[in-house]
PyMOL Python script that loads the backbone (N, CA, C, O; Angstrom):
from pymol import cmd

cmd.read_pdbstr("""\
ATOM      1  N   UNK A   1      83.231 -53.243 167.896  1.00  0.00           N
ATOM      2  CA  UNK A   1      82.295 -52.841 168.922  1.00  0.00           C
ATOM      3  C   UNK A   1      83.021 -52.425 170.193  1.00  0.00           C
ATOM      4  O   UNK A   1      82.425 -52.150 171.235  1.00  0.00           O
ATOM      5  N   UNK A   2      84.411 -52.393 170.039  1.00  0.00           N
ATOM      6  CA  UNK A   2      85.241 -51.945 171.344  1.00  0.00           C
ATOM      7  C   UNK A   2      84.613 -50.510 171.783  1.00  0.00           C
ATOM      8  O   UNK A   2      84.132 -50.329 172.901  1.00  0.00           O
ATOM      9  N   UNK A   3      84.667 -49.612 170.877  1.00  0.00           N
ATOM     10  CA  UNK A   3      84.330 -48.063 171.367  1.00  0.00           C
ATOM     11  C   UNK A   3      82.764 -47.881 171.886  1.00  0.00           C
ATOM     12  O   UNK A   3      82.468 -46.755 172.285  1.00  0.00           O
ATOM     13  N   UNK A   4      81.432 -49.220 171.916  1.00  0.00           N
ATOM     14  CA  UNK A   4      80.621 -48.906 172.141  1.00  0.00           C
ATOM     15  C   UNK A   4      80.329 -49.466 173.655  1.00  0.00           C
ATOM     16  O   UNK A   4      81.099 -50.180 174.298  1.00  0.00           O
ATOM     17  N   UNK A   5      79.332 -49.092 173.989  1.00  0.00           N
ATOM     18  CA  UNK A   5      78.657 -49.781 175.467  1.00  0.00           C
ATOM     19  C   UNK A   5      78.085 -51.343 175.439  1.00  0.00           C
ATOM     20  O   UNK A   5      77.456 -51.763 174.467  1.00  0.00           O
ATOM     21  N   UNK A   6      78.273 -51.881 176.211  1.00  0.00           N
ATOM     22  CA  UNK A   6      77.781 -53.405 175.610  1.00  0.00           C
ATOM     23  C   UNK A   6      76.248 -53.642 176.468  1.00  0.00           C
ATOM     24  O   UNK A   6      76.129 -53.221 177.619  1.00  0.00           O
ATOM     25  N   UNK A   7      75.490 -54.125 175.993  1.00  0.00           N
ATOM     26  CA  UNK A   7      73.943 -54.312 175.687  1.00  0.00           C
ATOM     27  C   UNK A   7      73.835 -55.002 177.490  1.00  0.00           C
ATOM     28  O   UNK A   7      74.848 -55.537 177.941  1.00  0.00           O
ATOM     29  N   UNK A   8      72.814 -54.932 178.198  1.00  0.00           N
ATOM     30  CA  UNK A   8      72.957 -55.438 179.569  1.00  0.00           C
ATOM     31  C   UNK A   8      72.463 -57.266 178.803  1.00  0.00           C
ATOM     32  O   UNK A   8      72.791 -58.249 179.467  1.00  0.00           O
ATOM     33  N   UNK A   9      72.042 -57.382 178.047  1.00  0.00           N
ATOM     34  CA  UNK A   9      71.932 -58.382 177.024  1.00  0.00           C
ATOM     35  C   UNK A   9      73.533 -59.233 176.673  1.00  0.00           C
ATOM     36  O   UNK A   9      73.689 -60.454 176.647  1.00  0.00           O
ATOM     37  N   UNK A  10      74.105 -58.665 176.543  1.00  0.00           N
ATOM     38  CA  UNK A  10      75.296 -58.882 176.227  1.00  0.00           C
ATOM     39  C   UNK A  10      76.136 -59.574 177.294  1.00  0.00           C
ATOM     40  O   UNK A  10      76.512 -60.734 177.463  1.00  0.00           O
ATOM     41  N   UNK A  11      76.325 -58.165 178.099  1.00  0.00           N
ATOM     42  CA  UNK A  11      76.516 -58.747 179.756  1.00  0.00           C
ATOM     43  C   UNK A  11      75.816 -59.449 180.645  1.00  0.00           C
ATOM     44  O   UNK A  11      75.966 -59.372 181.864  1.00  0.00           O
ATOM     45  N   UNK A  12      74.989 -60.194 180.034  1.00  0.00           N
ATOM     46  CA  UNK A  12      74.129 -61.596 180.701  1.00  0.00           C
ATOM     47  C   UNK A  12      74.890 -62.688 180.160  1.00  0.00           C
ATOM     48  O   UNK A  12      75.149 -63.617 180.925  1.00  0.00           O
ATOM     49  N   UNK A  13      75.402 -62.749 178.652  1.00  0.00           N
ATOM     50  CA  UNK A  13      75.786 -63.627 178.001  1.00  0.00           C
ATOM     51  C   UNK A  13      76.955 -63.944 178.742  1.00  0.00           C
ATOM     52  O   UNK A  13      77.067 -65.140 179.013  1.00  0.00           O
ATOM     53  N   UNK A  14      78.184 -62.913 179.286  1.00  0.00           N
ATOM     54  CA  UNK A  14      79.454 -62.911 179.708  1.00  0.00           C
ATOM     55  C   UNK A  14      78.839 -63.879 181.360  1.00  0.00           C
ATOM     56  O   UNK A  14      79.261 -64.946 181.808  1.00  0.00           O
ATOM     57  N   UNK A  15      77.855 -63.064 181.841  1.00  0.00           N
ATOM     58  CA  UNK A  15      77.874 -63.578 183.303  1.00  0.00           C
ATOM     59  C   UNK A  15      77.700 -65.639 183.047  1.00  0.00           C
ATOM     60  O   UNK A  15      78.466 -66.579 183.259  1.00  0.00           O
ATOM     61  N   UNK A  16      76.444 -65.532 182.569  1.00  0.00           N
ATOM     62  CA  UNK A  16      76.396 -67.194 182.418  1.00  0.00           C
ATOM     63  C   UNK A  16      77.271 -67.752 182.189  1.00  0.00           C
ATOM     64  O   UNK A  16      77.729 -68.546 183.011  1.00  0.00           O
ATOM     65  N   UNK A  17      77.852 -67.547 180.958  1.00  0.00           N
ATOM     66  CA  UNK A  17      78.961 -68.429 179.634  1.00  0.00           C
ATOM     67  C   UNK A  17      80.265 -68.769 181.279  1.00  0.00           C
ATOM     68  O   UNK A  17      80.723 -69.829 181.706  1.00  0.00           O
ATOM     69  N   UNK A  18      80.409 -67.661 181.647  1.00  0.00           N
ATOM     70  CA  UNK A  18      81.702 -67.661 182.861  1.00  0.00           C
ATOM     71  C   UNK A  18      80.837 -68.322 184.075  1.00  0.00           C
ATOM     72  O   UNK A  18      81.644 -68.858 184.835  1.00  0.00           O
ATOM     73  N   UNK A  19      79.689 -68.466 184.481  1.00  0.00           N
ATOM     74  CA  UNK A  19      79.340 -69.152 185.388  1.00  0.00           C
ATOM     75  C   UNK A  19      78.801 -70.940 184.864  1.00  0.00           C
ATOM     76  O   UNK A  19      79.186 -71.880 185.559  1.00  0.00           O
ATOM     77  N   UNK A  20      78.316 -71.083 184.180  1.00  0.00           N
ATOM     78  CA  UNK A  20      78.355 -71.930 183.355  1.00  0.00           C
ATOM     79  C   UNK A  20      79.625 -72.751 183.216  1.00  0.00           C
ATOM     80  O   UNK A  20      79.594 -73.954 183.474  1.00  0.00           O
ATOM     81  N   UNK A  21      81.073 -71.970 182.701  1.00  0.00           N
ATOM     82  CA  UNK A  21      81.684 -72.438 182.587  1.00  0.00           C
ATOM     83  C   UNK A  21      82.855 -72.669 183.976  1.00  0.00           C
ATOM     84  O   UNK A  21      83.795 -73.464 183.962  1.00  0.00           O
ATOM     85  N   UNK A  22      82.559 -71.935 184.879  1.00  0.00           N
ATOM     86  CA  UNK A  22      83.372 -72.137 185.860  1.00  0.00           C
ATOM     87  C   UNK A  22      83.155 -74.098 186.845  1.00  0.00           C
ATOM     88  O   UNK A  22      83.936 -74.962 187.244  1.00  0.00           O
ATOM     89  N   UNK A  23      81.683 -73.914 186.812  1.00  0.00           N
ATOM     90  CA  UNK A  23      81.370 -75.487 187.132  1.00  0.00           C
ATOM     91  C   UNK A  23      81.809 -76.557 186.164  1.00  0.00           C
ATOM     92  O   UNK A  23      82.173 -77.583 186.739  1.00  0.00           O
ATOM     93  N   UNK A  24      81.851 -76.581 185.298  1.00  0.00           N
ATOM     94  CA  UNK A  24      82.593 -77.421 184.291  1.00  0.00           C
ATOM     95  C   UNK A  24      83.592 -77.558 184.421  1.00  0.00           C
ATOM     96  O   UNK A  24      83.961 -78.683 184.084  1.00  0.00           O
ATOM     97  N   UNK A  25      84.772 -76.558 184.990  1.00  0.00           N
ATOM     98  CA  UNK A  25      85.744 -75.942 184.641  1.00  0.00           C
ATOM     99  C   UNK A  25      86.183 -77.068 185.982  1.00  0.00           C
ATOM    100  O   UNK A  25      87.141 -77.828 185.839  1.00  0.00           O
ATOM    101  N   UNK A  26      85.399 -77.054 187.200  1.00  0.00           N
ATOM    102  CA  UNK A  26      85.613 -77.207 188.319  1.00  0.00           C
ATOM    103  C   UNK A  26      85.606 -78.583 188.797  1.00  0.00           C
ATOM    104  O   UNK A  26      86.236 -79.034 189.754  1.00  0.00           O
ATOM    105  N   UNK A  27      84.424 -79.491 187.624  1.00  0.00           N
ATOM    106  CA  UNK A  27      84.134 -80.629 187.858  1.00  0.00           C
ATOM    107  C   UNK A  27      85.263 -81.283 187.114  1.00  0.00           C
ATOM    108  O   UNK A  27      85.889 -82.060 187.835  1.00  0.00           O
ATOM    109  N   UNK A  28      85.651 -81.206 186.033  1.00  0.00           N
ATOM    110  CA  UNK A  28      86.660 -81.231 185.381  1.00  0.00           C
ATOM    111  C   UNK A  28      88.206 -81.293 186.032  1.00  0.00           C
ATOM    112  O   UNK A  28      89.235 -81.892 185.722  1.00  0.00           O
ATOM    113  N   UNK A  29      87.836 -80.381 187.073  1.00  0.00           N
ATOM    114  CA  UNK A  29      89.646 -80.487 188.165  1.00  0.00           C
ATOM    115  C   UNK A  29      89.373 -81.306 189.070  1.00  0.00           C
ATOM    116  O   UNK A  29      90.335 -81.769 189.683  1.00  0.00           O
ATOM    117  N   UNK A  30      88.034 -81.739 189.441  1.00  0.00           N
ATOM    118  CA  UNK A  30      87.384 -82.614 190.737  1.00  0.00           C
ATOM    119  C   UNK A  30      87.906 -84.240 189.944  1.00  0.00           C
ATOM    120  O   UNK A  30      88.526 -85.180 190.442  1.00  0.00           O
ATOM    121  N   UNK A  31      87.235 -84.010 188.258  1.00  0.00           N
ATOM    122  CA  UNK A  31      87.616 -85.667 188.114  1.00  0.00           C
ATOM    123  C   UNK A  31      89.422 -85.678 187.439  1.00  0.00           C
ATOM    124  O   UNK A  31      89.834 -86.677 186.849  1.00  0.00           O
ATOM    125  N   UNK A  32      89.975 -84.910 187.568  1.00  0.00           N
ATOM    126  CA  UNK A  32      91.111 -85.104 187.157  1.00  0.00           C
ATOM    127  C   UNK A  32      91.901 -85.369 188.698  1.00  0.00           C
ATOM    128  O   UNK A  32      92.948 -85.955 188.970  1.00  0.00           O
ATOM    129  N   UNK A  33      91.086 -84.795 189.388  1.00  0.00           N
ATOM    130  CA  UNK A  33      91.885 -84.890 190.717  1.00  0.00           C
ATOM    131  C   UNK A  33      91.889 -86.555 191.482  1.00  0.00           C
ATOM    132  O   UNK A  33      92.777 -87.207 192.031  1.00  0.00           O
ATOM    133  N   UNK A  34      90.129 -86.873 191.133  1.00  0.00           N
ATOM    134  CA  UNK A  34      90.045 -88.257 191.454  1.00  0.00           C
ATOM    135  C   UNK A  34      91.224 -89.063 190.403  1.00  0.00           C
ATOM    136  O   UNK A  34      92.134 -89.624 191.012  1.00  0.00           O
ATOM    137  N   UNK A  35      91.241 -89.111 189.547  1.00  0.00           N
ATOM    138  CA  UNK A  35      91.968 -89.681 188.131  1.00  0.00           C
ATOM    139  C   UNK A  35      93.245 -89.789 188.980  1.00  0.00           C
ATOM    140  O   UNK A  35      93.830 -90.843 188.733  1.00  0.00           O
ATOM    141  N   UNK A  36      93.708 -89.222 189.673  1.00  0.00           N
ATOM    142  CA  UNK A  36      95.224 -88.490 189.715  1.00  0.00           C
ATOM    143  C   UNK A  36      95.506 -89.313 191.551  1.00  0.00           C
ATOM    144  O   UNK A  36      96.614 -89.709 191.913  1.00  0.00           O
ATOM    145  N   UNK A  37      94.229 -89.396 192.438  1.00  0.00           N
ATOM    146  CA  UNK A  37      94.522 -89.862 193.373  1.00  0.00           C
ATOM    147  C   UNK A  37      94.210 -89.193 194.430  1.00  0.00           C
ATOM    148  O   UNK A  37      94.287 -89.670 195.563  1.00  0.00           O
ATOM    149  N   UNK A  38      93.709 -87.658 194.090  1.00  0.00           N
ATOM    150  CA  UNK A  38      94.161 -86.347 194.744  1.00  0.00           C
ATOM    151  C   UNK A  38      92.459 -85.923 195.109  1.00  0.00           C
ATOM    152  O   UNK A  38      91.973 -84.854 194.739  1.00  0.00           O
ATOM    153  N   UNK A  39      91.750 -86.888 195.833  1.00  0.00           N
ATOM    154  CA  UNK A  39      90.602 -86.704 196.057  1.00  0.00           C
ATOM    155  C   UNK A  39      90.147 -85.803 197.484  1.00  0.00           C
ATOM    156  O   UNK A  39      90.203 -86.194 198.650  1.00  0.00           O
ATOM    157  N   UNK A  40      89.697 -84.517 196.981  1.00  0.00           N
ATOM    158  CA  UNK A  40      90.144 -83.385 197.957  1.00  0.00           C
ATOM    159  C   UNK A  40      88.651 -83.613 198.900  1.00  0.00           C
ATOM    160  O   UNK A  40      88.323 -82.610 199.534  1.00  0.00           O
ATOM    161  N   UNK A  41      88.049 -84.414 198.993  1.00  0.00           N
ATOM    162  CA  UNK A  41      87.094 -84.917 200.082  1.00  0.00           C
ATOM    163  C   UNK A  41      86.905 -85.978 200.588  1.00  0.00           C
ATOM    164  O   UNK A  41      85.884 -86.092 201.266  1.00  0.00           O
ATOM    165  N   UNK A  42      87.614 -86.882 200.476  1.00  0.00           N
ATOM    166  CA  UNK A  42      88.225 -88.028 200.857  1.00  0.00           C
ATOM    167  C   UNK A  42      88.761 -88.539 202.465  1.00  0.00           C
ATOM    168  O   UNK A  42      88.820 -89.703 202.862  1.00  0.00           O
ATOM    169  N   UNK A  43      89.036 -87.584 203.051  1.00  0.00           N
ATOM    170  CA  UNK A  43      88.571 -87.682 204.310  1.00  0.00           C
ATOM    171  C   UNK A  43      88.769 -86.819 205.296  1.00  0.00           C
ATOM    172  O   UNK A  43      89.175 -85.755 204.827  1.00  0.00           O
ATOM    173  N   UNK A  44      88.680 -86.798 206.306  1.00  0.00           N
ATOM    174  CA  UNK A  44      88.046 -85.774 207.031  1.00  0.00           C
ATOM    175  C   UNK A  44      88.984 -84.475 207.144  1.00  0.00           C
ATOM    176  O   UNK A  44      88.583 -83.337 207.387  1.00  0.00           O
ATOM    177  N   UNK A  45      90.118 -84.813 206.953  1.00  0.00           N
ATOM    178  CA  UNK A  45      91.792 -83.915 207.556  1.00  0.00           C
ATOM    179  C   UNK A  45      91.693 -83.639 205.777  1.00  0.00           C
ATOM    180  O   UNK A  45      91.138 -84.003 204.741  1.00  0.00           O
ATOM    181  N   UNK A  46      92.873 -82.540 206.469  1.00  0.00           N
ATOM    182  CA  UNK A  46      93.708 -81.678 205.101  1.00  0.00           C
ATOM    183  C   UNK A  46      95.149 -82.042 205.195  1.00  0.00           C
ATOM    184  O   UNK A  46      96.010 -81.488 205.878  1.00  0.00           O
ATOM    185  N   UNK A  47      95.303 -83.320 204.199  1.00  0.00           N
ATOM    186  CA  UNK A  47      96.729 -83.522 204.326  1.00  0.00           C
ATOM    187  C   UNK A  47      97.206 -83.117 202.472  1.00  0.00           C
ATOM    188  O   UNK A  47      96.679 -82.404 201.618  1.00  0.00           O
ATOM    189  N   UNK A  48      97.917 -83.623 202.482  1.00  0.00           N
ATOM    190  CA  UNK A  48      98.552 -83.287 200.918  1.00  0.00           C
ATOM    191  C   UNK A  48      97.886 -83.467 199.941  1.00  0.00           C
ATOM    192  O   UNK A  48      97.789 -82.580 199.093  1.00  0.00           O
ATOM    193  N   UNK A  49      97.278 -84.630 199.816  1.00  0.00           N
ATOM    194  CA  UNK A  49      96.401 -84.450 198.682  1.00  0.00           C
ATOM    195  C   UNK A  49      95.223 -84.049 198.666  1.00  0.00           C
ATOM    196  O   UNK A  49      94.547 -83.980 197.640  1.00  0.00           O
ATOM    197  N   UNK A  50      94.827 -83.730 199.833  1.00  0.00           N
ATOM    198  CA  UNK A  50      93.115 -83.361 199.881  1.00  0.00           C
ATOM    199  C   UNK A  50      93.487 -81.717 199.014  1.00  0.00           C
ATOM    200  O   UNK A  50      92.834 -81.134 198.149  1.00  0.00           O
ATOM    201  N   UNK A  51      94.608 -81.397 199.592  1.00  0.00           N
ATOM    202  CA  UNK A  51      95.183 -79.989 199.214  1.00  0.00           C
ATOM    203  C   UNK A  51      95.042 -79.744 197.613  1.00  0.00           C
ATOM    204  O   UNK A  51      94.520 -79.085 196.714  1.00  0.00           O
ATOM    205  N   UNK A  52      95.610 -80.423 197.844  1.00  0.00           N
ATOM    206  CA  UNK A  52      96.432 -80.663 195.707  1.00  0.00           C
ATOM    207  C   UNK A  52      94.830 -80.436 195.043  1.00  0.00           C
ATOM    208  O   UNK A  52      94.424 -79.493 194.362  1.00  0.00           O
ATOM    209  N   UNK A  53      94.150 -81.575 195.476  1.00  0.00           N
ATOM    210  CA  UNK A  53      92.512 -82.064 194.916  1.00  0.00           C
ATOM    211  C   UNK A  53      92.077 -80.792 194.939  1.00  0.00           C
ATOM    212  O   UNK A  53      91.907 -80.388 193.789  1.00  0.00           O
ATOM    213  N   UNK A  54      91.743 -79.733 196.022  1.00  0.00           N
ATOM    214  CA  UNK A  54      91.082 -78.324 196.129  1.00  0.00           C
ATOM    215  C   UNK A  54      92.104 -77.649 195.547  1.00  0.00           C
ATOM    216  O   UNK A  54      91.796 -76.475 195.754  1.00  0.00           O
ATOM    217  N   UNK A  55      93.111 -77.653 194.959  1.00  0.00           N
ATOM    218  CA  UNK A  55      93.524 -77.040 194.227  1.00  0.00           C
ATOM    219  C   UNK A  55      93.155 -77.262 192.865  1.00  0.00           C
ATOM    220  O   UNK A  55      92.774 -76.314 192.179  1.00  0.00           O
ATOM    221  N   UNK A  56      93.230 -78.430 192.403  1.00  0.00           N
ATOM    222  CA  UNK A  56      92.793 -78.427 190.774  1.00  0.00           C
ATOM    223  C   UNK A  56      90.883 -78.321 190.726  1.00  0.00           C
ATOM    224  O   UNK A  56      90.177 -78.010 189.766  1.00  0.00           O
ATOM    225  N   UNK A  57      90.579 -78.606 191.761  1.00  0.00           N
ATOM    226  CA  UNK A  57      89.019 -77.461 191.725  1.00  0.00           C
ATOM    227  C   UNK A  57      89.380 -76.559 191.305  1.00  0.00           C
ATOM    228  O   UNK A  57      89.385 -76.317 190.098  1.00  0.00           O
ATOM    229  N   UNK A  58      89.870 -75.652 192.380  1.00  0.00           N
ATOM    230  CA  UNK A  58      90.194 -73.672 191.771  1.00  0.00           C
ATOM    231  C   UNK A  58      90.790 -73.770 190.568  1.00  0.00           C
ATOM    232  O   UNK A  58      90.249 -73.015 189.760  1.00  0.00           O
ATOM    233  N   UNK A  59      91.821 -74.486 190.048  1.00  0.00           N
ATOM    234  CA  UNK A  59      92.464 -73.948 189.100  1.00  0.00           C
ATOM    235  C   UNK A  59      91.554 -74.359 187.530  1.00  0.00           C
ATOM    236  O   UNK A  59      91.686 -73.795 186.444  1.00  0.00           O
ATOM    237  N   UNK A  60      90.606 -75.557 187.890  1.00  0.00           N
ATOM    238  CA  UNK A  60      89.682 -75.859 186.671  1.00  0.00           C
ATOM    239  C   UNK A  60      88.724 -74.744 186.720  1.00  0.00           C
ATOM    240  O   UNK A  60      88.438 -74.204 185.652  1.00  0.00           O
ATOM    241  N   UNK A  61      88.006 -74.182 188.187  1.00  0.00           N
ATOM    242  CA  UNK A  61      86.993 -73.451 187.837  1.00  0.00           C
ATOM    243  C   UNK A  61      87.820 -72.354 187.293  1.00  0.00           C
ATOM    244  O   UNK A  61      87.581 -72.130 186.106  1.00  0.00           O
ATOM    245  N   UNK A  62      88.476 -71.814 187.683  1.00  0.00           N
ATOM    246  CA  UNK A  62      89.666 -69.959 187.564  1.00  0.00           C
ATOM    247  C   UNK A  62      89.415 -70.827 185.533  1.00  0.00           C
ATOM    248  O   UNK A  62      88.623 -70.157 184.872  1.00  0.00           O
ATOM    249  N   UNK A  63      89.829 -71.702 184.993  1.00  0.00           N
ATOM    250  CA  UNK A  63      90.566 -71.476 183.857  1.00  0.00           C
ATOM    251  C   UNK A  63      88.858 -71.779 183.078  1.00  0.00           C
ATOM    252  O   UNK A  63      88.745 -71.474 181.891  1.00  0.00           O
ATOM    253  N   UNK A  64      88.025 -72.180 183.581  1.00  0.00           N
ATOM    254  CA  UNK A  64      86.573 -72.284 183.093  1.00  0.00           C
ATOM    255  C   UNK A  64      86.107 -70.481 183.104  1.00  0.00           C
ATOM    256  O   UNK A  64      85.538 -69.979 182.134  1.00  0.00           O
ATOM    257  N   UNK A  65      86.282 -70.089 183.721  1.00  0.00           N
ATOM    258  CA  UNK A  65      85.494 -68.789 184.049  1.00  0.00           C
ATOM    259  C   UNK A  65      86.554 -67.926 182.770  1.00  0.00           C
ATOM    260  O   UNK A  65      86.107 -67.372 181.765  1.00  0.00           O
ATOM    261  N   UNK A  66      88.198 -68.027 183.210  1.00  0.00           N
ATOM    262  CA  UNK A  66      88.496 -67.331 182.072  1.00  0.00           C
ATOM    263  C   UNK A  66      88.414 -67.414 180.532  1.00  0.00           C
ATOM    264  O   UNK A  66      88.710 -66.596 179.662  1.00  0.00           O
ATOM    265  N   UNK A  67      87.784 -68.999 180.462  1.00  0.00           N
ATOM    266  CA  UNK A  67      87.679 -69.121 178.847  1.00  0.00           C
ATOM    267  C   UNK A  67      86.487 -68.511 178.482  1.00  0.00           C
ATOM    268  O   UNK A  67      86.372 -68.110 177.324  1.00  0.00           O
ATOM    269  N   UNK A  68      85.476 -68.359 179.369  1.00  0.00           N
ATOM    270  CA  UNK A  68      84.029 -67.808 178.959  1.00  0.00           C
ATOM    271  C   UNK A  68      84.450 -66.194 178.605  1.00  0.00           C
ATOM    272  O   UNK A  68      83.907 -65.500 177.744  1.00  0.00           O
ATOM    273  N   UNK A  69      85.497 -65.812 179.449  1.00  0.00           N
ATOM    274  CA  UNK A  69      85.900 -64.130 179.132  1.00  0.00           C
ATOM    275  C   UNK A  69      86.801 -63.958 177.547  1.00  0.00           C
ATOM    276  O   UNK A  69      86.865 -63.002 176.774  1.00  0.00           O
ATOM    277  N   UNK A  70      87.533 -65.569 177.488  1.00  0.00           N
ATOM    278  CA  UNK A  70      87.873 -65.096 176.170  1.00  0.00           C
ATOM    279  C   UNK A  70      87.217 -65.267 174.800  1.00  0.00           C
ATOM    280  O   UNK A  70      87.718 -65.009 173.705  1.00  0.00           O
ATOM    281  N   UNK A  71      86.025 -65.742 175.063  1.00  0.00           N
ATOM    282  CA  UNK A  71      85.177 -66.367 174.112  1.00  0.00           C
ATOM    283  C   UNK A  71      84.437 -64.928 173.838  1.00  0.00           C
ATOM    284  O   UNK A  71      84.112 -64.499 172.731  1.00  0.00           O
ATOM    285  N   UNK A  72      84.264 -64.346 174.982  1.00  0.00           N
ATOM    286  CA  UNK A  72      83.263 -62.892 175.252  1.00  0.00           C
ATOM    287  C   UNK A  72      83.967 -61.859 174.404  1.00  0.00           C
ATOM    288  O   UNK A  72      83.523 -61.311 173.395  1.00  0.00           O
ATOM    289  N   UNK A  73      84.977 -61.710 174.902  1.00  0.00           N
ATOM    290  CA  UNK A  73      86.253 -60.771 174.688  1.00  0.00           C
ATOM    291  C   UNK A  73      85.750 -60.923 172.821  1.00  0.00           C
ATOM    292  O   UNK A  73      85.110 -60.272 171.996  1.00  0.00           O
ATOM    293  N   UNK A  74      86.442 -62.073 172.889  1.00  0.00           N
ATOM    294  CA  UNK A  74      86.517 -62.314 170.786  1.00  0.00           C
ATOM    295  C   UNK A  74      85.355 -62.333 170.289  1.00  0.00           C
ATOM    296  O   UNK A  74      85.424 -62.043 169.094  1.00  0.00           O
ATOM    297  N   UNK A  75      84.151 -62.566 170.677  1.00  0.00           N
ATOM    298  CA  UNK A  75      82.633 -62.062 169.978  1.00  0.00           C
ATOM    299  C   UNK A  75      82.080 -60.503 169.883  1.00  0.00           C
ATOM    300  O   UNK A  75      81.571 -59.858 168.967  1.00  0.00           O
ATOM    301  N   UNK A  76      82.462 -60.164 171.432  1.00  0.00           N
ATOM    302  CA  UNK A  76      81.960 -58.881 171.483  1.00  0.00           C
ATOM    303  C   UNK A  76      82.979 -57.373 171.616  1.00  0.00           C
ATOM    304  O   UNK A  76      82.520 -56.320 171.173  1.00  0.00           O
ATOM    305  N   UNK A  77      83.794 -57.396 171.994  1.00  0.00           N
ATOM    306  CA  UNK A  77      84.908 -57.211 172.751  1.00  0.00           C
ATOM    307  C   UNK A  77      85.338 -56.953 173.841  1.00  0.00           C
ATOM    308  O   UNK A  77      85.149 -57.792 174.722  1.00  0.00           O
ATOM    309  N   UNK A  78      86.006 -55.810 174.141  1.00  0.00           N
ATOM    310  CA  UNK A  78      86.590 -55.911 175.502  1.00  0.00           C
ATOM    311  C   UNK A  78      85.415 -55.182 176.119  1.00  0.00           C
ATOM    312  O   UNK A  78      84.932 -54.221 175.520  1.00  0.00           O
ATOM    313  N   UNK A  79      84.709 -55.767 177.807  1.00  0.00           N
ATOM    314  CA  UNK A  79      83.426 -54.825 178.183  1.00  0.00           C
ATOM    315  C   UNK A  79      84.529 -53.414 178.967  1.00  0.00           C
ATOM    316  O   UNK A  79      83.965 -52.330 179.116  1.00  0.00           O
ATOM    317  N   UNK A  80      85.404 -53.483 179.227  1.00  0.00           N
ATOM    318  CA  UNK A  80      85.966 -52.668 180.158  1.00  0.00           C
ATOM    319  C   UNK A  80      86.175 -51.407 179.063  1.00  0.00           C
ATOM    320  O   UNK A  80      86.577 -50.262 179.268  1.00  0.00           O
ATOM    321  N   UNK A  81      85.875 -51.864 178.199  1.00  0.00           N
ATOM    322  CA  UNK A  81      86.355 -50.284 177.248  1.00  0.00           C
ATOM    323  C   UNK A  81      87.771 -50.728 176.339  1.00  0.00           C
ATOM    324  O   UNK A  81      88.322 -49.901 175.613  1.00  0.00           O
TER     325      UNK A  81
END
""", "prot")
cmd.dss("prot")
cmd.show_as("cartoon", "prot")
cmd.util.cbc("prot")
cmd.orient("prot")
């Protein structure tokens, strides 16, 4: 299905699955961060670990959002053409 247009049906599936999965993705770096010590709201300042903590947010949601694209990618294929 690479050479065809993908269904706005289709591209609903990509938007959710990646939004869907970006919060998972995110809560997931929130409790690994608590797990770890690295509780990025913990208090009021930005010292090292509040840092670290908002970092494994982004990097759980970033790797949540990209698994929904590779799940997309391998069902439907690539939407970019």
């Amino acid at each position: 299905m690479s050479g065809q247009k993908h269904s706005t049906r289709q591209l609903m599936k990509l938007g959710i699955a990646q939004a869907v999965l970006f919060m998972v993705g995110a809560m997931l770096g929130r409790g690994l961060g608590l797990l770890l010590g690295l509780d990025a709201f913990g208090s009021g300042e930005y010292n090292k670990r509040e840092l670290f903590g908002i970092a494994l947010i982004g990097l759980g949601g970033g790797a949540g959002a990209q698994a929904a694209r590779v799940w997309y990618v391998h069902k439907y294929g690539d939407p970019r053409g």
